[in-house]
N, C-alpha and C positions, 0 to 999 in steps of 0.2 A: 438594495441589491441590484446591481447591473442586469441588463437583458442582454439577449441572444443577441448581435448585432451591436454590440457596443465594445467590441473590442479595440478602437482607437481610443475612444475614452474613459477605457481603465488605462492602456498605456499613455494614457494624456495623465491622469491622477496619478498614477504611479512616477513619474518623473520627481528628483529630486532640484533638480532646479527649475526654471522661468518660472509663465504663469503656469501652472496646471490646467485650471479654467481655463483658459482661452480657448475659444469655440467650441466649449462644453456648455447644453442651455438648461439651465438651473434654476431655482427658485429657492427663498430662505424661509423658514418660518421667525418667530418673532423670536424665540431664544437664540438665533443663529444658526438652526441646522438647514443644512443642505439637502437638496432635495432634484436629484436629476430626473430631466425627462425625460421620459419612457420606460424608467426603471419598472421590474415586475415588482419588487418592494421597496418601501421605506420604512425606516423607526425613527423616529424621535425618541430620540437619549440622550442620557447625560451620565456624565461618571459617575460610580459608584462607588470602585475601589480597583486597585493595584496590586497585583499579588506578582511578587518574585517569584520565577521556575529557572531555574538554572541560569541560559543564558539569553532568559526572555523575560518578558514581562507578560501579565495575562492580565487584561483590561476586562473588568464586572461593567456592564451598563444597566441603567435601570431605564427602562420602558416607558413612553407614557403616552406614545399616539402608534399607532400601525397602520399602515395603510397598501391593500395589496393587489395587483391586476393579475389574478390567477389565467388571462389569456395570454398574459407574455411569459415566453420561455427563458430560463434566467444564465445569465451567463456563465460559461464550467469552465476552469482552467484546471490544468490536470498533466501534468507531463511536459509540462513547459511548454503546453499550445493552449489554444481556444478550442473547444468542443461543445456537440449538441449532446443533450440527455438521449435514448432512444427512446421513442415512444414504446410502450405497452398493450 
């Protein structure tokens, strides 16, 4: 899960062509998952299963490492901007 502050590189991943990575700093684990940094979380998953909805698909992961920095605030898209959570 992306942080506050990482709004170029979601629009860097979200692109549908070049590299996406390119000046994104990353790290892999052994299975091949990614792992950006400074994200406030990561999972390590893997597929699970594929369910048809309509005119989507709905992607099951199964779990098997978590790992979370409850100091970084995580990034909110919401209305077709970037936004902060408000504090409480």
């Amino acid at each position: 899960m992306l942080a506050e502050g990482h709004d170029e590189i979601c629009l860097s991943l979200a692109r549908t062509t070049a590299d996406r990575f390119a000046d994104v700093a990353w790290d892999s684990s052994a299975a091949g998952g990614v792992f950006v940094h400074g994200a406030t979380a990561w999972l390590d998953c893997s597929l699970y299963a594929e369910v048809p909805a309509g005119d989507h698909t709905l992607v099951l992961l199964e779990i098997h490492g978590l790992r979370a920095d409850p100091e970084a605030a995580p990034l909110v898209f919401h209305g077709s901007r970037f936004r902060r959570l408000a504090a409480i």
